[in-house]
N, C-alpha and C positions, 0 to 999 in steps of 0.2 A: 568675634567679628568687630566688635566696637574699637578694643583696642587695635587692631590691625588697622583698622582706617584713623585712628588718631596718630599712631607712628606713622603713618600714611602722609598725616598730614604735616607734622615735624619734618619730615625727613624730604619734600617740597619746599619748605622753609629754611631751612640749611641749604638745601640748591638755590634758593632765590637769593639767599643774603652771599653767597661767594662767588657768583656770576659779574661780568664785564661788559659794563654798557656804553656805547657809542653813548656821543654827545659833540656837541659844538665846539670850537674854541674858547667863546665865551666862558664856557665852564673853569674856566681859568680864575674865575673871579669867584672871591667867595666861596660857598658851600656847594657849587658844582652848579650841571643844569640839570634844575630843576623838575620834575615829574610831573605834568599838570594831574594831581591826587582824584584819579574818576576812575569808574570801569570804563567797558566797551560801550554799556549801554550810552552812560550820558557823555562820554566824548565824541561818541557818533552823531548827537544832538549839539555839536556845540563847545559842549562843557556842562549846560544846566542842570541843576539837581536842586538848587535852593526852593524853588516853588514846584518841585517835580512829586506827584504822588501817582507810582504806577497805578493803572488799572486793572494789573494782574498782580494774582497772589503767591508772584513768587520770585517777585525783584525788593531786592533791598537794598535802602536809599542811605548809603555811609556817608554824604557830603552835605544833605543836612539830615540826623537821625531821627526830627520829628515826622519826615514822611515816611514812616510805613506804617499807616495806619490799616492798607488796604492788606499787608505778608500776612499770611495766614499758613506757608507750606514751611518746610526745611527745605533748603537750599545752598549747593555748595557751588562755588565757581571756580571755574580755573582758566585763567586768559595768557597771552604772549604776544608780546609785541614784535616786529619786526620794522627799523628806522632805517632809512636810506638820505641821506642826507648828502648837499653839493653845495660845496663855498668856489667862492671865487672873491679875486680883491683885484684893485687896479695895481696892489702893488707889486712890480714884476710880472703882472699880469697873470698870476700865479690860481690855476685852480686845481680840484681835489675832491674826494669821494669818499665816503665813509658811510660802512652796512655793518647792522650787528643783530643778532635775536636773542631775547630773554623772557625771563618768566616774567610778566610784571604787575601779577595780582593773583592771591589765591585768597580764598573768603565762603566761611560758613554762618548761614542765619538761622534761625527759626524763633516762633514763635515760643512765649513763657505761658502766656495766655490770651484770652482775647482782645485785651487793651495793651499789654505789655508787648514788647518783640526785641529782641537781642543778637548781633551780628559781632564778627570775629573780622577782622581784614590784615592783611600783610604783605604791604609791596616794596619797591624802591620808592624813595621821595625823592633824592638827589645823585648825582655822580660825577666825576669825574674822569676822563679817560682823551687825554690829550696830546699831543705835541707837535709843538708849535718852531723853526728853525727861523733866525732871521741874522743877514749876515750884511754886511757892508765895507766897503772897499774905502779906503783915505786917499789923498792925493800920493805920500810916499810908497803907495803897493802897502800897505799893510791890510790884511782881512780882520775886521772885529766881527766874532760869532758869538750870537746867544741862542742858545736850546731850552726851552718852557716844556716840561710833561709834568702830567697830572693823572692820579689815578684813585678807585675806591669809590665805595658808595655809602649812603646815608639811607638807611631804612628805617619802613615806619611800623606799628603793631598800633594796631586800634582795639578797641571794644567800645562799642554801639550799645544805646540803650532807648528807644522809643515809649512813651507812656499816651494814648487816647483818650484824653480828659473828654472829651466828647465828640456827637459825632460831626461837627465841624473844626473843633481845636486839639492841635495834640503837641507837645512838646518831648525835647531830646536832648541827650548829651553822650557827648563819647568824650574816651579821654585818647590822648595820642603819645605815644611813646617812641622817641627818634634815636637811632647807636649805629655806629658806626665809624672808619676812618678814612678818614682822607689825606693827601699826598700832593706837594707840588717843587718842584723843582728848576730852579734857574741857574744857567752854569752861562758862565763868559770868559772867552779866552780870545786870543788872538795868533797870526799866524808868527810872531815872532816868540811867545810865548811859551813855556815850557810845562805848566803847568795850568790845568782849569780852575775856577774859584769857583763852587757850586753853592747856593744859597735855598736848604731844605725847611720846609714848613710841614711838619706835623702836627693834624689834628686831631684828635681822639673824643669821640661825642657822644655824649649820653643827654638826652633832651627829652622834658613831659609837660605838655601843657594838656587844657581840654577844648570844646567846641562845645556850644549849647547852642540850640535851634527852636524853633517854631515854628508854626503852621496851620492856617485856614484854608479850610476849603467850604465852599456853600454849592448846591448841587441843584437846576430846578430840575425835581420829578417829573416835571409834566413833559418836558423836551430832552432831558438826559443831559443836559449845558451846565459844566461847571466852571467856578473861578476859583484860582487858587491864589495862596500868597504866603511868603516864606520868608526868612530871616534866618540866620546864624551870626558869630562871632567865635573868633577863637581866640583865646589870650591866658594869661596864669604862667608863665613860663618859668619851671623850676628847672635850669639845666646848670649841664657840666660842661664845656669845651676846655681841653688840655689843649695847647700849644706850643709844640717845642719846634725853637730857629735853631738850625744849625748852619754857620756858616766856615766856609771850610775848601783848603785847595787839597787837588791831589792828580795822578793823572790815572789813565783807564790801562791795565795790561792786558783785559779782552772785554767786549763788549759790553760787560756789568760788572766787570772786576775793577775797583780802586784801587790802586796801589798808595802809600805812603801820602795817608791822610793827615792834615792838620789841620787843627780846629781853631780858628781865629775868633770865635764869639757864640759861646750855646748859653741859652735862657729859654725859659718857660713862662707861662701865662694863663693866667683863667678867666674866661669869658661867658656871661648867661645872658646872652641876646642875641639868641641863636637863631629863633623863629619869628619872626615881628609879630603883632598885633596882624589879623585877620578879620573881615566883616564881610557877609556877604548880602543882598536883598534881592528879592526875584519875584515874578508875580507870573501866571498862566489862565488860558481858558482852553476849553475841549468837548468834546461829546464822551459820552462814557464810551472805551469800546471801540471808540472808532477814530478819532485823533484828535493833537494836543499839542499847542504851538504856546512856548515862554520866553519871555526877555530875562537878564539878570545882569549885575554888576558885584564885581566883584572888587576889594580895594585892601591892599594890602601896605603896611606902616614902613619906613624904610627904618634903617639903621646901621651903626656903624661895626664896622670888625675889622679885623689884622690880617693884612695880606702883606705876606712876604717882607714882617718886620713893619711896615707902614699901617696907616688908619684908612680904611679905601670904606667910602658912604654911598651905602643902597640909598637911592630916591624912593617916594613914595610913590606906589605902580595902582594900576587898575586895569579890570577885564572885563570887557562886554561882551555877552557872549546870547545869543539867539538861537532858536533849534524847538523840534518837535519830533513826532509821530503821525505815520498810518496806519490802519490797518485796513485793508479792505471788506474783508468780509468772515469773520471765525469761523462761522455757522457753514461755509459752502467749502463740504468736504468733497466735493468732485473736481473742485480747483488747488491746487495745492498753494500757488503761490497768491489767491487771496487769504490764507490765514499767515501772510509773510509779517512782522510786521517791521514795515518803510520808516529810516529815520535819517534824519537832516537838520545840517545846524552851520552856524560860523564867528568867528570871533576875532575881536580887537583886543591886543595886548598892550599897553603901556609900560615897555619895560622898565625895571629899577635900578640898570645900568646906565652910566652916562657917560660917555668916553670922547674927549676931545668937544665936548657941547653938543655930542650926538647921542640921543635916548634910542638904543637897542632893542625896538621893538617887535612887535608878531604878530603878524593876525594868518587865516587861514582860513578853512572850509572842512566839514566833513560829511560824514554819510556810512551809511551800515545797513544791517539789515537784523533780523532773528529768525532764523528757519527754523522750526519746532518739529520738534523728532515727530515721527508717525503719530503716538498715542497720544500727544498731548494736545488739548483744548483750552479754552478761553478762564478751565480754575486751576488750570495745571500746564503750564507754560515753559514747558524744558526746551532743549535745542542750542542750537549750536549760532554764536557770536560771529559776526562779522561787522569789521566799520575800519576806514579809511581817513587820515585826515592827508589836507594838502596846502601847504602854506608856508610862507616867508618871514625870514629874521633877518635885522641887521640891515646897515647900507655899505654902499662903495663907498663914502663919502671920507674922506682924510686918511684912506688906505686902511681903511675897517673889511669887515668881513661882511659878507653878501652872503644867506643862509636861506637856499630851498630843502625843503622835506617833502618827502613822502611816506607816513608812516599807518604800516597795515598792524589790524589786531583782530584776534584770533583767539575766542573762547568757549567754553563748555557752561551752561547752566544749568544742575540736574535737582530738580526741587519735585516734593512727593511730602506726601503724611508719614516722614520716616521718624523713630524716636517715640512715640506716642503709643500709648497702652491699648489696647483692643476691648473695649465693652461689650462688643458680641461678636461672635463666634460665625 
């Protein structure tokens, strides 16, 4: 049985890492667009996980790994996302639509012992999946056309380690391991021309840093009123990026076939400044049980990398991000939907793009919920994921991109006293 569900779980991992994700234009830049790195749960809030310590024992906290002090079950997840996403620009007055669904997080935790607790996770970080046409006419009729696609993704493999030095401090660290490739492609030709000149970028990534975290919490007994407060960083970064240019004419005999390629300039590169510097700080209060409202900021290092032969520089970004919980009431099983538990959040993105003296921002809104299967209660919290986020990237401004989204997520959380040896019978 055990082995079955561990090829079980390999062979989910092999479907997540060769799947194709919608993204932005943007994603044109650099390492693709980006994943914001959460479950269902805390993207439903927000984003928040830096000062988040569920009240049930059977969510595990991978975004900072000192909070799960409270995971006491096994627990495995399996979510999917579904993006829908609408640009529009003033240029040409040109809009457009793009839907995709994929796996984008599968994760098992459980406890080592009663201070100790260790989780598995494996999603997409980044992707790319683009293309981009833009064409312009001269005064003598001549057409100059350029075509931009992009594809592939960047995935991540974590392992989570929580330690409970007591019962208000507990600290974490996981380490992150990032592979994968990516693809971008520029061709320019014109309509007198005979042949296209296409200008390919190859990436090839292997990337490890870690994350270390921390966490207070103080609780008063007498009212069930807690505060929390959290911290992480992520930094160490031992990585590989391969980078091969090729630039090169040739023409097309059907729709992905070259014909009679020549190669005017191939070289390679290697790059280890892949993942910036990350830091996060968050702080929360709540009632045990019953709900939990946090702020957090998040701020992320820029840096520079090689796009398409050039030096193109991420600015230094930050994300504020706010969000909570409900529950109404666990204990009232003649209601179903007060053991729902309600959750809501919203954030500002400072992006680390800056195009024409315009920063590429994002902010949004979201919202979810947790329906818990039949049998499960207030120490055993299975059920089924739901959360929505809805929110804007990007401006009209110098014929940029205008980016609404709507993006749904959809997961399974099935946690129990599984793994654990039986002392009586």
């Amino acid at each position: 049985m055990k082995k079955i569900f561990v090829l079980s779980f390999i062979s989910v991992g092999y479907f997540l890492n060769a799947q194709s994700l919608s993204n932005s234009p943007y994603a044109a830049y650099g390492i693709g667009d980006v994943k914001y790195d959460n479950t269902i749960e805390t993207s439903s809030m927000g984003g928040i996980s830096t000062a988040y310590i569920s009240d049930f024992s059977s969510n595990f906290n991978f975004g900072n790994p000192a909070n799960n002090g409270n995971f006491e079950l096994t627990s495995i997840k399996l979510e999917a996302t579904n993006e829908n996403n609408y640009f529009k620009t003033d240029y040409n007055s040109t809009k457009s639509t793009k839907h995709s669904t994929y796996l984008s997080n599968i994760s098992i935790a459980f406890p080592v012992s009663p201070k100790i607790k260790m989780g598995f996770l494996y999603q997409p970080y980044s992707s790319k999946s683009y293309e981009i046409l833009h064409s312009e006419t001269i005064a003598d009729g001549t057409v100059y056309g350029n075509k931009f696609t992009g594809s592939g993704t960047l995935n991540t493999a974590q392992v989570a380690l929580s330690y409970k030095i007591n019962p208000k401090f507990s600290v974490g660290a996981k380490a992150n391991y990032y592979f994968g490739n990516l693809y971008d492609l520029n061709e320019f030709t014109t309509s007198t021309a005979d042949l296209i000149n296409g200008y390919e970028t190859k990436n090839s990534i292997k990337n490890f840093n870690f994350t270390l975290g921390t966490s207070y919490q103080s609780i008063n007994t007498s009212t069930d009123k807690k505060l929390t407060i959290g911290a992480t960083a992520t930094f160490g970064n031992t990585s590989k990026m391969t980078t091969e240019y090729t630039n090169s004419t040739y023409y097309y005999t059907d729709v992905d076939i070259k014909s009679t390629p020549t190669v005017i300039e191939n070289k390679k590169n290697n790059s280890n400044n892949l993942i910036p510097l990350q830091a996060s700080v968050g702080v929360g209060y709540g009632s045990e049980n019953e709900w939990f409202v946090s702020g957090q900021i998040d701020y992320k290092k820029g840096e520079s990398i090689s796009y398409f032969g050039n030096t193109f520089d991420y600015k230094d970004s930050y994300r504020v991000s706010a969000g909570g919980w409900y529950l109404p009431n666990y204990n009232n099983f003649r209601s179903y939907f007060s053991r729902v538990v309600y959750r809501y959040g919203a954030f500002y993105e400072k992006g680390n793009i800056e195009l024409y003296g315009n920063s590429i921002n994002k902010f949004g809104v979201s919202a979810g919920v947790m329906l818990p299967f039949k049998n499960s209660g207030i120490g055993r919290m299975s059920g089924l994921e739901i959360g929505v986020e809805v929110g804007k990237r990007g401006t009209l401004k110098d014929n940029l991109i205008n980016q609404n989204f709507v993006n749904v997520k959809v997961g399974f959380n099935f946690a129990d006293r599984w793994f654990r040896k039986q002392l009586y019978n």
